[in-house]
C-alpha positions as CSV (number, residue, x, y, z in Angstrom):
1,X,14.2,22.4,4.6
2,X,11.4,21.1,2.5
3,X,12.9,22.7,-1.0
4,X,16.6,20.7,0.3
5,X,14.9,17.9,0.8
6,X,12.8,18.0,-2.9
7,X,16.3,19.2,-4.3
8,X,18.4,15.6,-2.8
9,X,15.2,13.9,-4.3
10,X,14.7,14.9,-7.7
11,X,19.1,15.0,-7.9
12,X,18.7,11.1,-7.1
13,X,16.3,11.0,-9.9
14,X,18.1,12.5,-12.2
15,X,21.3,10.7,-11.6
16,X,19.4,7.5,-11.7
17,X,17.4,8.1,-14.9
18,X,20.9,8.9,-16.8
19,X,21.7,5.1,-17.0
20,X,17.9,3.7,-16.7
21,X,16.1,1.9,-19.0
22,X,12.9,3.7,-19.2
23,X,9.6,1.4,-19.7
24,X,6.0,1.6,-19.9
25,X,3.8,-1.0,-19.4
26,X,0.1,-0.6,-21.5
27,X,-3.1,-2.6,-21.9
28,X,-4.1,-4.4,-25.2
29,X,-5.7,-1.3,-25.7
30,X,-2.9,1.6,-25.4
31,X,-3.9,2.5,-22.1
32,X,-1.5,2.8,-19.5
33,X,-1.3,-0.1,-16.6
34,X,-1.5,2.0,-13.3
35,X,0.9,0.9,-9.7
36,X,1.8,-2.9,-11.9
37,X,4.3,-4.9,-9.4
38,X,7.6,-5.2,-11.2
39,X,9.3,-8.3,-9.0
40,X,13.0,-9.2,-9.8
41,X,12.2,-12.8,-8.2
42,X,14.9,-12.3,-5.5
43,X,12.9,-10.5,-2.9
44,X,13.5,-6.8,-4.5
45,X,10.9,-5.0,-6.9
46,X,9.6,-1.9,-7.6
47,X,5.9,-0.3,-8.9
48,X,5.0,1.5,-12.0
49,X,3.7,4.8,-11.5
50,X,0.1,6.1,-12.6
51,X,1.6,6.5,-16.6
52,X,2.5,2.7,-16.2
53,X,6.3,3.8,-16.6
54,X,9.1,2.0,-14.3
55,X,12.8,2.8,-14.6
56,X,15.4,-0.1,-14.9
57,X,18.6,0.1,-14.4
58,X,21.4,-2.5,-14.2
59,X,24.2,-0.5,-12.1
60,X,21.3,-0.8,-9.5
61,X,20.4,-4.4,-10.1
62,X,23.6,-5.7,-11.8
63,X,22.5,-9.6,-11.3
64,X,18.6,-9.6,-12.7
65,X,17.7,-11.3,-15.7
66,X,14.3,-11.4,-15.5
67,X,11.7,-9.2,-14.2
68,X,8.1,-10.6,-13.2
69,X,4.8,-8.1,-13.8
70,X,1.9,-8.2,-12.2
71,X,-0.7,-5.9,-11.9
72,X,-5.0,-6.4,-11.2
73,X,-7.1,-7.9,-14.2
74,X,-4.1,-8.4,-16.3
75,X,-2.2,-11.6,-16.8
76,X,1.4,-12.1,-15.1
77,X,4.0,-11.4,-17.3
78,X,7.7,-12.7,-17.4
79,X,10.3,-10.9,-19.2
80,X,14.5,-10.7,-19.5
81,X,15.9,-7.8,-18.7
82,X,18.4,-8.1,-22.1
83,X,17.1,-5.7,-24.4
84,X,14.1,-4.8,-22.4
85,X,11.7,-2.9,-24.8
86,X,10.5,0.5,-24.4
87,X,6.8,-0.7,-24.1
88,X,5.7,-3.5,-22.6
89,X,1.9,-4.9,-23.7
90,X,-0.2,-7.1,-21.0
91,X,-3.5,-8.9,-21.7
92,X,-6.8,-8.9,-19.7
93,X,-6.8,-12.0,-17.8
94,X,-10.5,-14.1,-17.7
95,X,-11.2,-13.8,-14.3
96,X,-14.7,-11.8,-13.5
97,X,-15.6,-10.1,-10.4
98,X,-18.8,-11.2,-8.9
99,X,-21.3,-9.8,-7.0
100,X,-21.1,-6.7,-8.9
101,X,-24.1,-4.2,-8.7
102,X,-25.1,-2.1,-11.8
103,X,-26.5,0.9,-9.6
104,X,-27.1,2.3,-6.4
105,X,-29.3,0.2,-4.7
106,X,-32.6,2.4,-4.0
107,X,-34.3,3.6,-0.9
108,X,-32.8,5.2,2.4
109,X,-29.8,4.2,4.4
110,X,-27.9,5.2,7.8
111,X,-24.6,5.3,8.3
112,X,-22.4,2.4,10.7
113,X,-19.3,3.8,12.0
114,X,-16.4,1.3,12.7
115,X,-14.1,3.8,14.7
116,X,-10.5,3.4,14.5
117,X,-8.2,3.4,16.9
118,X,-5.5,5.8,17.6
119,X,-2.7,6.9,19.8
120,X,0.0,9.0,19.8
121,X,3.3,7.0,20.6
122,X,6.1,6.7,18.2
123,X,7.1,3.5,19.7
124,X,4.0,1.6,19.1
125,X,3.8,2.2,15.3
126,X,4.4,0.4,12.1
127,X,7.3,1.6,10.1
128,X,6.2,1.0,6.2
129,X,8.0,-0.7,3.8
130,X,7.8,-0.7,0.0
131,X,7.8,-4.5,0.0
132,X,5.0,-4.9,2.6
133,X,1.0,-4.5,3.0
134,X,-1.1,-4.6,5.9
135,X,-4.8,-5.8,5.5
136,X,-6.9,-6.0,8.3
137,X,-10.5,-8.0,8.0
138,X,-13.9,-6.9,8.9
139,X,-16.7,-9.2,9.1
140,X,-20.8,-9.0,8.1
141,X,-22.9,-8.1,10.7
142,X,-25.8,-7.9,9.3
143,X,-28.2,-8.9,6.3
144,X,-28.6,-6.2,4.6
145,X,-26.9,-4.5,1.6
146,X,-23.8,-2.3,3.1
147,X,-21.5,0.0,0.5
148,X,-18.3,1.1,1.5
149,X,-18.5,5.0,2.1
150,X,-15.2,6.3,3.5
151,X,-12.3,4.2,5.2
152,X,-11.0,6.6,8.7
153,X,-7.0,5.6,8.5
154,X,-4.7,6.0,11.5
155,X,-1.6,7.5,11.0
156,X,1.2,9.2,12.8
157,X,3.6,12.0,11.9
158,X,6.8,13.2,12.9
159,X,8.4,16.2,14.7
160,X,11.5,17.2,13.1
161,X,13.2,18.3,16.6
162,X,12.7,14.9,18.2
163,X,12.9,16.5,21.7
164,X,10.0,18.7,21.3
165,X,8.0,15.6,19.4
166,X,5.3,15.2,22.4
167,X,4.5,18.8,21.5
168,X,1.6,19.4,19.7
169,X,3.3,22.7,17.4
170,X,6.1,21.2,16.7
171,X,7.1,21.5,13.1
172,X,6.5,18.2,11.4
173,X,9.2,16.0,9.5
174,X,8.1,17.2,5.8
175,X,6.9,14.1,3.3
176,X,4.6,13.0,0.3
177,X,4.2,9.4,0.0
178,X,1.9,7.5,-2.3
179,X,-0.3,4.3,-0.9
180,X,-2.3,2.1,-2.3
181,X,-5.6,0.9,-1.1
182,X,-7.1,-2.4,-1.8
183,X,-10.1,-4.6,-1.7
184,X,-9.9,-8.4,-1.0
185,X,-12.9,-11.5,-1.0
186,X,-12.9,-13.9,2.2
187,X,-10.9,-16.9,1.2
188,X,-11.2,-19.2,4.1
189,X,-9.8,-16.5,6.5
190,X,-7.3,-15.1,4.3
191,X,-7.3,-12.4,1.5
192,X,-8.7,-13.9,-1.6
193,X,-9.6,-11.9,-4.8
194,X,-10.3,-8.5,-5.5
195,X,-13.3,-6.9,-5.4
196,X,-12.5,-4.2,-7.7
197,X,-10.0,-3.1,-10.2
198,X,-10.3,0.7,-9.3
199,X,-6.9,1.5,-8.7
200,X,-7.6,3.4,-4.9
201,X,-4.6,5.6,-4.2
202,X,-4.3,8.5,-2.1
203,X,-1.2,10.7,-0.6
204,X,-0.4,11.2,2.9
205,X,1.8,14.3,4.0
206,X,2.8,15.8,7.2
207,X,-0.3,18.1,6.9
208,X,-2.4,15.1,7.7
209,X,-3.8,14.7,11.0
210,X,-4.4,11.3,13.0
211,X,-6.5,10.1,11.3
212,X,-6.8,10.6,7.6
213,X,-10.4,10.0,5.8
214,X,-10.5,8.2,2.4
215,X,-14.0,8.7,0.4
216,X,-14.4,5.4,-1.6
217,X,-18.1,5.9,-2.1
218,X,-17.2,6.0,-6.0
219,X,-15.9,2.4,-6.2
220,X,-18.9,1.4,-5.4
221,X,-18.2,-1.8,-3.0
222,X,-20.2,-3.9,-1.0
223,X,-19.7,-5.6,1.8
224,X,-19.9,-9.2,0.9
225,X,-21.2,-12.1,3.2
226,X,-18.8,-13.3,4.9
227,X,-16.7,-10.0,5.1
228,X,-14.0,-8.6,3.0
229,X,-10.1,-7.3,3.6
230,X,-9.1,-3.8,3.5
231,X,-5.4,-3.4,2.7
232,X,-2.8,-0.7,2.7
233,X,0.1,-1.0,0.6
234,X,3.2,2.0,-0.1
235,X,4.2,2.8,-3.4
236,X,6.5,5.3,-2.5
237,X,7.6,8.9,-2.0
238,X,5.9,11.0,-4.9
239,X,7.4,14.7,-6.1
240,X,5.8,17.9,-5.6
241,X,3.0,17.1,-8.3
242,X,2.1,13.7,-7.2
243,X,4.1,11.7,-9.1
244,X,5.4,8.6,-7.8
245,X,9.7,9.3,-7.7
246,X,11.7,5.4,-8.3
247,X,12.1,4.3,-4.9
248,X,14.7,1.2,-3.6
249,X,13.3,-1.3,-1.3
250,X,16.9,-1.4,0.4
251,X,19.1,1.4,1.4
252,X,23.3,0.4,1.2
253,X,25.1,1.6,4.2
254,X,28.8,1.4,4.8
255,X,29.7,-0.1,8.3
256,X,33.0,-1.7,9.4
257,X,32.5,-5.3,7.8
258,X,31.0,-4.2,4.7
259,X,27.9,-3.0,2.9
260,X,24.7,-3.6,4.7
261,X,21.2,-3.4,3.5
262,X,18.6,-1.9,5.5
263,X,15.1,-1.6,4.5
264,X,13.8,1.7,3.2
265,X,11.1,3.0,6.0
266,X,8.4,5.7,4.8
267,X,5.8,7.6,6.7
268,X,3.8,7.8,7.8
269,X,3.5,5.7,10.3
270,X,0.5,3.4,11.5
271,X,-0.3,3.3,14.8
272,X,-0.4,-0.3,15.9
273,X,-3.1,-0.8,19.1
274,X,-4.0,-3.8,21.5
275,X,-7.4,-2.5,22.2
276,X,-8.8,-4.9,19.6
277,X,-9.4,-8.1,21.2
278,X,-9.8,-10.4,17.8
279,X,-6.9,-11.4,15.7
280,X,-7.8,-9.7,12.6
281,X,-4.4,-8.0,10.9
282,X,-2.8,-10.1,8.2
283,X,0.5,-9.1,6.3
284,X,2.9,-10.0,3.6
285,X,5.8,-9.2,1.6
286,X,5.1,-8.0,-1.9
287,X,8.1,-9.4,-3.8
288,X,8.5,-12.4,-1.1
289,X,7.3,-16.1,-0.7
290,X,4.7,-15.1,-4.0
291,X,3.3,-12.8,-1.7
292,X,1.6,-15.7,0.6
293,X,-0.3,-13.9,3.7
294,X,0.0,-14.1,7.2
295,X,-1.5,-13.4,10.4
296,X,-0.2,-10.7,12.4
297,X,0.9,-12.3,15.5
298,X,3.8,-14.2,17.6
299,X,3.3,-17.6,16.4
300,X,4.0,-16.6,12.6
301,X,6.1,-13.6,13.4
302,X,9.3,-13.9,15.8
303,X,11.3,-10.7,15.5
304,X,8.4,-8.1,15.7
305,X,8.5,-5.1,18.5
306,X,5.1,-4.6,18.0
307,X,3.9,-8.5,19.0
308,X,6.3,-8.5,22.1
309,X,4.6,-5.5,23.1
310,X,0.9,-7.2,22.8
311,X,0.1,-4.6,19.7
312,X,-1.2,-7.2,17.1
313,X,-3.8,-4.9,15.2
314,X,-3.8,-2.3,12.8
315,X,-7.1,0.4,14.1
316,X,-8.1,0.9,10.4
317,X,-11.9,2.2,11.2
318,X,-14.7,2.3,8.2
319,X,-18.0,4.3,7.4
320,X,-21.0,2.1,5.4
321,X,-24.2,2.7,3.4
322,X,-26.6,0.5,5.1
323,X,-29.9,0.2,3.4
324,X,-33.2,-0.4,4.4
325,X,-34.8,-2.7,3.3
326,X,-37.7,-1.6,0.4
């Protein structure tokens, strides 16, 4: 089933990439811009993959004239569509991260769990979107210095046979889908600015189990004072080797009165939990609104299962350094 499903896959590819405008997106420097945001500025948009390549085709987007690149530590780009080059070239922009440290900070440390939360129910879970991230916040308790060591993320698989799904043998729903982790500043409650440009990506599969464990330790990032915002964001479904496959934000189905769009799902899912008492889940949509974030609850969401069901929290859990103090 798995080699049908690659086969459907890399078929869509190909018959995509026969009328695509292939592009690649590079630094000053010749060195490929990783996952950059290519908007369309009418709600759709895709992402670059890890070479800084896109594909761009207009029998797929037959009314853009402009595309709108973003990506971290570069400046925004806007470019037409009409005789869209092969390469694209995007300069450094002047912001600085602060409260960078040059090296490990010395002396002994212990580790402080924040354990996720987890469940099993297939009702009670986010469905991802390529067009939306979740980023849930985690305050400073203490004083001292705190490095990020591994982020615990929840996430839920599927059974193929849907009647045997509460069965813990059951044959999983085979996938390979690349996500995007990032790193956000406390800006008066809302996700501010990065705190690094380390592009953090990782792939889930159906080999994963609840809860999948992400070693940052490398990125070296600390915990700033008044807390930070750890976000995850879909790319999309990858090939057998990893690479990320051009994905559509909508899928067109054919119903009685007409084509309808219906937003592309991917897994896994995240199991959403109301064992969390604070408010502390924010989302947005990527190529919406310029991206503006939102609390996760009733009063800025209407139509959400998950909020009439009292789940307003994403379980993301965390591992830090903390070190004593010399």
């Amino acid at each position: 089933m798995l080699k049908k499903y690659l086969f459907l896959v890399l078929l869509l590819c190909v018959s995509i990439f026969s009328v695509a405008q292939n592009t690649t997106i590079v630094s000053e420097t010749e060195e490929p811009v990783s996952y950059a945001t290519v908007s369309f500025g009418n709600g759709n948009g895709l992402f670059a993959d890890d070479s800084g390549r896109f594909y761009f085709t207009k029998k797929l987007y037959k009314d853009i004239d402009s595309l709108f690149i973003s990506a971290i530590g570069f400046t925004n780009l806007k470019i037409a569509t009409q005789g869209l080059a092969d390469t694209i070239v995007m300069k450094p922009s002047i912001n600085r991260l602060d409260e960078v440290f040059l090296s490990k900070p010395r002396g002994k440390f212990k580790i402080e769990k924040i354990k996720p939360t987890v469940h099993e129910d297939y009702y009670k879970c986010w469905l991802p979107t390529i067009e939306s991230e979740i980023a849930v916040y985690f305050p400073n308790s203490s004083t001292k210095t705190q490095r990020l060591s591994s982020l615990q993320i929840p996430i839920k698989v599927e059974a193929k046979d849907w009647k045997k799904r509460k069965r813990k043998t059951a044959n999983k729903r085979p996938f390979s889908t690349l996500l995007k982790v990032n790193f956000y500043k406390n800006n008066n409650g809302l996700p501010g600015d990065v705190l690094t440009y380390d592009n953090v990506v990782f792939i889930a599969n159906e080999k994963n189990d609840r809860i999948l464990e992400l070693d940052v330790t490398e990125h070296d990032i600390y915990m700033p004072k008044n807390g930070l915002f750890i976000s995850l964001q879909v790319l999309g479904y990858t090939d057998k080797n990893g690479k990320l496959l051009p994905n559509k934000k909508y899928q067109e189905i054919k119903t009685k009165r007409g084509i309808v769009k219906v937003s592309t799902t991917f897994r896994p899912l995240l199991p959403f939990t109301d064992k969390i008492l604070e408010k502390r889940t924010f989302v947005r949509r990527i190529f919406l609104n310029g991206g503006q974030w939102t609390l996760f609850d009733k009063q800025n969401i209407k139509k959400s299962n998950l909020l009439k069901a009292g789940l307003n929290n994403y379980g993301l859990g965390l591992n830090l350094e903390v070190y004593k103090e010399d």
